[in-house]
C-alpha positions in Angstrom: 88.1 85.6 93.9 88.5 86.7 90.4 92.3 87.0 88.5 93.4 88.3 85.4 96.5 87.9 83.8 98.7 85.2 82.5 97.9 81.6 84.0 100.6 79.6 85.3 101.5 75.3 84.0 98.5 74.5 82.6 98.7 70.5 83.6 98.7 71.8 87.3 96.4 74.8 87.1 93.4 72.7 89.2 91.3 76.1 89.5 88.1 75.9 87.8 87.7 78.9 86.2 84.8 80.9 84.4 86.1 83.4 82.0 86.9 83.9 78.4 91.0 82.2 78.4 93.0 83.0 75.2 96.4 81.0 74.0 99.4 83.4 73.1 103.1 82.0 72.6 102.1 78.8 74.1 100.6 80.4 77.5 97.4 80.6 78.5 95.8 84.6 79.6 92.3 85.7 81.1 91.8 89.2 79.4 88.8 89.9 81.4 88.6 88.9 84.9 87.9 85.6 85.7 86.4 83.6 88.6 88.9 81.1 90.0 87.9 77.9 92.3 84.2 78.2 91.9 82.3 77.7 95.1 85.5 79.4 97.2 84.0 82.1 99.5 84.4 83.6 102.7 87.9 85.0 101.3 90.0 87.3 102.9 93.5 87.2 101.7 95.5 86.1 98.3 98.5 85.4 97.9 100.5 84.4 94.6 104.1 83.1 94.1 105.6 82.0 90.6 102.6 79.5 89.5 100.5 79.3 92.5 97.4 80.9 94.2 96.8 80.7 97.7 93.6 81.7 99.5 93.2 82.7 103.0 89.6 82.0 104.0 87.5 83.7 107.4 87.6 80.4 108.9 91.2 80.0 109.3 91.8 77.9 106.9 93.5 77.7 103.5 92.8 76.4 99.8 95.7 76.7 97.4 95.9 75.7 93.3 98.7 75.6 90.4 102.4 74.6 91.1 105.6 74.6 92.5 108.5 74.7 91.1 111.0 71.8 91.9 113.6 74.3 91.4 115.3 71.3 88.1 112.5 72.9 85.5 109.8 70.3 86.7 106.9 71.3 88.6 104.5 69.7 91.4 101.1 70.1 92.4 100.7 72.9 94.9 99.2 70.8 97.7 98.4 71.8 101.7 99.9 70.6 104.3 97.7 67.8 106.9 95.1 69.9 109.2 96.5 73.3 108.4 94.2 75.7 110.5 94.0 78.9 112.3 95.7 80.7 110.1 95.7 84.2 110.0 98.0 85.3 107.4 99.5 84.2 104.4 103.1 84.8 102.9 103.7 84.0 99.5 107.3 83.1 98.0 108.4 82.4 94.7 107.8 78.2 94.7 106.8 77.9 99.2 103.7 79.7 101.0 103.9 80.7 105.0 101.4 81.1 107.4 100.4 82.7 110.4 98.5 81.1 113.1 96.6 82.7 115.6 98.7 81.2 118.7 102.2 83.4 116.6 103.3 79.9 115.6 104.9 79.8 111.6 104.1 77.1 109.2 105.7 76.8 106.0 105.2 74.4 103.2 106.1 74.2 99.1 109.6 73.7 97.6 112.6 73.4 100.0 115.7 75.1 98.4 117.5 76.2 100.9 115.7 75.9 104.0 113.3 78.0 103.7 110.9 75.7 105.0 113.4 75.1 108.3 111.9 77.8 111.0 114.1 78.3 113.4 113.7 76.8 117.0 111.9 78.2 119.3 109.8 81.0 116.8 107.1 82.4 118.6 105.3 85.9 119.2 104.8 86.3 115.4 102.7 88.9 114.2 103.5 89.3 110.2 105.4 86.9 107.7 106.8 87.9 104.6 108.4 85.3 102.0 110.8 86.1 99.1 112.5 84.2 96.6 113.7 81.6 98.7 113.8 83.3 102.1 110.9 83.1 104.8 111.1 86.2 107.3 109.3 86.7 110.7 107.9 90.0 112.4 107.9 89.0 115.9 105.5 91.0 118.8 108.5 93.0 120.1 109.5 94.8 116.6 112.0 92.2 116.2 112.7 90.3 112.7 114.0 86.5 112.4 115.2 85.5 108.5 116.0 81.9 107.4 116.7 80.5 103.8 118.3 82.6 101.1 120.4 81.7 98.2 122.2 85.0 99.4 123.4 84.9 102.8 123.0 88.8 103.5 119.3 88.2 103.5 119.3 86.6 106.5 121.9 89.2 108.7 119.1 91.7 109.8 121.0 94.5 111.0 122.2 94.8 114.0 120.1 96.9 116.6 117.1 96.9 114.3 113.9 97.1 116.3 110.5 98.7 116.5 109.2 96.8 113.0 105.6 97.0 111.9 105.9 95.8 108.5 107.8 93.7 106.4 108.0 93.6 102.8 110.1 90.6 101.0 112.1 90.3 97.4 113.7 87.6 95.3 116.5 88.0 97.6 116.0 91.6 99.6 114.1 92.7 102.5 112.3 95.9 103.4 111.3 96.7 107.2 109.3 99.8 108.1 109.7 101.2 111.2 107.1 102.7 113.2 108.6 106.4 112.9 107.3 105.7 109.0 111.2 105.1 108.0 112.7 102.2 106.2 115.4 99.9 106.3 116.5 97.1 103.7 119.5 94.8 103.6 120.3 91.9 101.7 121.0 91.5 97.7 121.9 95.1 96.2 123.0 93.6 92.3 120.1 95.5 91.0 119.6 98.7 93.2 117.2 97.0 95.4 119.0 98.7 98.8 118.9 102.2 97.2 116.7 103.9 98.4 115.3 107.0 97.4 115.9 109.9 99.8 112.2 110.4 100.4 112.3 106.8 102.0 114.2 108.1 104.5 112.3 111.1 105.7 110.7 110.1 109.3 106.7 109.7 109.2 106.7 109.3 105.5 105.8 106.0 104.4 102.6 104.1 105.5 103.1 100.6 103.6 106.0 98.4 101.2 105.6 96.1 98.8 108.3 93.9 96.8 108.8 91.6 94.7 111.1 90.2 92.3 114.4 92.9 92.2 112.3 96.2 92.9 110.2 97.7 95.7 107.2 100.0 96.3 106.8 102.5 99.1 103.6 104.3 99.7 104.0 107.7 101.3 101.5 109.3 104.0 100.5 111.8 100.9 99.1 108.7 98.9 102.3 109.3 96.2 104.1 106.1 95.5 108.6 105.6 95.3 109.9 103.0 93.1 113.8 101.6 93.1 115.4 98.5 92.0 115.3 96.9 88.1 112.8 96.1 85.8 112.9 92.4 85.3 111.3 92.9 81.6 113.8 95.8 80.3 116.6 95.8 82.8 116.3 99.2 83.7 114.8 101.2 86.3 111.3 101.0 87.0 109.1 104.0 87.0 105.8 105.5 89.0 103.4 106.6 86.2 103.2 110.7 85.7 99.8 111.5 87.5 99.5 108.7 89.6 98.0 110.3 92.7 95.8 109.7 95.9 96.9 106.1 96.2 95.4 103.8 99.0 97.7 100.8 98.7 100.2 99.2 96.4 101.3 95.6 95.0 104.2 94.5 93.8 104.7 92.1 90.5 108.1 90.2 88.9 107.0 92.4 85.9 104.2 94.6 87.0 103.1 96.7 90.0 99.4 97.8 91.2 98.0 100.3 92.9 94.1 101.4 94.0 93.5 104.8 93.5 90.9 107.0 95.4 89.8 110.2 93.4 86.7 112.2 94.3 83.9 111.8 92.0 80.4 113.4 92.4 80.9 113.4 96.4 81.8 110.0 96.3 85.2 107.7 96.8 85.2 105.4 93.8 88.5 102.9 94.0 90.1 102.3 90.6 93.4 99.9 90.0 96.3 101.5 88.1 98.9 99.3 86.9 102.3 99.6 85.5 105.4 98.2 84.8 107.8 96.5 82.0 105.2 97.4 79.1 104.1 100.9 80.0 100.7 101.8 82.0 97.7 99.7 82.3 99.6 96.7 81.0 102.0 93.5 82.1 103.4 90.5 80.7 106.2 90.2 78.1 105.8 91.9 74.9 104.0 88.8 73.1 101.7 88.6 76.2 100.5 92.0 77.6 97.0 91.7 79.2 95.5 95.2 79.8 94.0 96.1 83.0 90.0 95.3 83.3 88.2 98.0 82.3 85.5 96.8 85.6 88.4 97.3 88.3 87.1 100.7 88.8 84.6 101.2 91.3 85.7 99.3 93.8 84.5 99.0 97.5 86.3 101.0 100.1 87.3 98.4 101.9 89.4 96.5 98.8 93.0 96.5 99.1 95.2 95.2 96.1 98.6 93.0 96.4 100.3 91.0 94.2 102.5 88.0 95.4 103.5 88.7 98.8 100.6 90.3 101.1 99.7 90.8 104.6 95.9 91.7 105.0 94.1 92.4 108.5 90.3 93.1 109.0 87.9 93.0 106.2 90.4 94.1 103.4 91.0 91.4 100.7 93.6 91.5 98.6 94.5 90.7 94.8 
């Protein structure tokens, strides 16, 4: 696993690391990529929440570093929960991670806020979780969704009638289901635009994946074009898909940046590439005092490389970032 970017409370940061790390404004950044928990392998999933990194191994099971928040301005060490196993998925929320276990059973562990951490009784027949801001959601076997948590109580009312779900997608307080005619439906917080969504969202057989985080969210079309709605947490303002951004594979969603892995024909072959954008313009992140630019070495990557940022659901051999 190798990250790049802004590192989270250094006193709870147990990662060992290899990589040149920098100090700006107090904070520490990796402006090359850097290899995190040496000795981790076998990896086949990331997820990241405010000041955490979890990591979903082949095995089933699950090693996790940095914090979370204890919601007063303190922070804990990011810990696992007693024989955690047979996972198959990871959810990442802002400050509480969920998992997937093989059997469809939910586990969820971090900082309780408002019961995010509660599932309700009886879940089973899970097939995908999704975690927000304080919200845990559940994609059951029947194209079904289940929501518990939430600061804001219209995250958890899932619209009446809605069925035939194969992918969820989670914000600080939204959610994003896509349906398996390639349409979408989102309900809960709309204070910044999240619920607006562009007409072409709408259009059936058009999107193949989501992504969200934060007050914003990502749609990636059938055409490999990418839709973006909802506020810019850095300016305020809308957030915008970069002119030229083309022949996209899959997306990633950041509180101040978004990803996306690129395939562009190249003497006959498929290199991937990662394009990033966001608050601070193209091929940067972070706050004005603290922009890291994107690794020059992300292009070229293997076909079977997938990039997320925060909340991610991976299946097969794709890994995500």
């Amino acid at each position: 696993v190798v990250a790049w970017g802004m590192r989270g409370e250094p006193s709870y940061d147990l990662a060992p690391t290899t990589g040149p790390l920098e100090e700006a404004g107090g904070r520490t950044r990796a402006k090359t990529p850097m290899t995190v928990q040496d000795g981790l392998a076998n990896v086949v999933q990331v997820v990241a929440g405010s000041d955490y990194i979890a990591a979903l191994k082949g095995d089933g099971t699950v090693a996790i570093w940095g914090s979370f928040s204890d919601w007063t301005g303190g922070y804990q060490v990011a810990t696992l929960p007693a024989e955690l196993k047979n996972v198959v998925q990871l959810a990442g929320g802002a400050s509480h991670v969920a998992a997937l276990k093989a059997d469809g059973s939910v586990h969820v562990w971090g900082t309780q806020l408002i019961g995010q951490l509660q599932n309700p009784e009886g879940l089973s027949g899970v097939i995908q979780v999704a975690a927000g801001g304080n919200h845990t959601a559940a994609l059951k076997d029947v194209g079904t969704v289940v929501v518990w948590g939430g600061l804001n109580s219209s995250v958890t009312a899932v619209p009446a009638g809605l069925g035939d779900v194969v992918e969820l997608a989670a914000g600080e307080s939204h959610i994003l289901a896509l349906k398996r005619d390639g349409t979408v439906v989102a309900w809960g917080g709309n204070d910044h635009g999240q619920l607006t969504l562009p007409t072409a969202v709408g259009e059936t057989a058009q999107i193949a994946a989501l992504a969200s985080k934060a007050n914003h969210s990502l749609a990636l079309k059938t055409d490999g074009m990418v839709l973006v709605w909802g506020r810019d947490a850095q300016s305020g303002g809308p957030m915008a898909v970069p002119a030229g951004l083309t022949n996209v594979t899959g997306i990633a969603a950041g509180v101040y940046h978004n990803l996306a892995l690129t395939r562009g024909l190249v003497d006959g072959k498929l290199p991937q590439e990662i394009e990033a954008f966001g608050a601070i313009g193209n091929k940067t992140f972070g706050d004005a005092a603290f922009q890291v630019a994107l690794p020059a070495t992300t292009s070229g990557l293997p076909a079977s490389l997938s990039v997320k940022s925060g909340p991610a659901t991976v299946s097969g051999n794709t890994v995500t970032l």
